[in-house]
C-alpha positions as CSV (number, residue, x, y, z in Angstrom):
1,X,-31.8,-20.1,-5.2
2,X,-31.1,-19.9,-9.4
3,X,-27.6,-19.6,-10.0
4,X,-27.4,-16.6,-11.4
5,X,-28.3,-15.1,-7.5
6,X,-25.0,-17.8,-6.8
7,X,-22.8,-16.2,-9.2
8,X,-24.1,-12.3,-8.5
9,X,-23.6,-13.4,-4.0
10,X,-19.9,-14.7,-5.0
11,X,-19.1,-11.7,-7.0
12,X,-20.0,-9.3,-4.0
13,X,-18.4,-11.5,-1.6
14,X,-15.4,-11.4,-3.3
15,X,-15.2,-7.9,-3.8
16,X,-16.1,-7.2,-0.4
17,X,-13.3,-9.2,0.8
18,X,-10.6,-7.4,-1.7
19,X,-11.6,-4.0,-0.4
20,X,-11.0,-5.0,3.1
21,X,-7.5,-6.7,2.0
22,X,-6.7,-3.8,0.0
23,X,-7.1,-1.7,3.0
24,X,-5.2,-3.7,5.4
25,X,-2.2,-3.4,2.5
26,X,-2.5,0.3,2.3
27,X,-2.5,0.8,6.1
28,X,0.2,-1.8,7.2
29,X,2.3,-2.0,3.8
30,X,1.4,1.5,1.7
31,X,4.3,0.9,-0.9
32,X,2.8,-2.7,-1.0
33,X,-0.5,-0.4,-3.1
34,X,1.6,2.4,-4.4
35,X,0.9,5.1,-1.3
36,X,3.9,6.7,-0.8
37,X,5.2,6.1,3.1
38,X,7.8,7.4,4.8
39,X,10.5,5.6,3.4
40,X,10.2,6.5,-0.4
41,X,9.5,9.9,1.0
42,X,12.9,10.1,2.7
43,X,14.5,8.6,-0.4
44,X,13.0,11.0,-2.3
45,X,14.3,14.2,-0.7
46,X,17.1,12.8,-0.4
47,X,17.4,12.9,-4.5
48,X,16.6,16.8,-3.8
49,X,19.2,19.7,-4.8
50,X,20.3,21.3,-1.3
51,X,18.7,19.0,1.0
52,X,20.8,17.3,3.2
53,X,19.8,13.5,3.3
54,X,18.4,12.6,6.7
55,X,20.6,9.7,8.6
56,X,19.5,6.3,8.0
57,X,19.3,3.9,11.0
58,X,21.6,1.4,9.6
59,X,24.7,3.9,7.8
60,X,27.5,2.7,9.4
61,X,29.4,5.3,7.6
């Protein structure tokens, strides 16, 4: 194989590869890749005029 067909394999390897890991970010980790999740959406209506804040599991207060 010339190297050129080398460097163009490696290049869609690699991207290949950080579409899958991108994925597996934004499913497992989505604040990780700047998706919103559940968390920073709580926070953020929480920030909200007249909205109550919901409880957080680990207020002790």
């Amino acid at each position: 194989m010339s190297p050129e067909a080398w460097i163009v394999g490696g290049i869609i390897v690699i991207s290949l590869f950080s579409i899958l890991v991108y994925g597996a970010l934004a499913v497992f980790f989505p604040e990780w890749v700047g998706i919103t999740g559940k968390v920073a959406l709580g926070a953020e209506s929480s920030h909200r005029e007249g909205e109550v804040a919901p409880v957080h599991p680990m207020d002790k207060f």
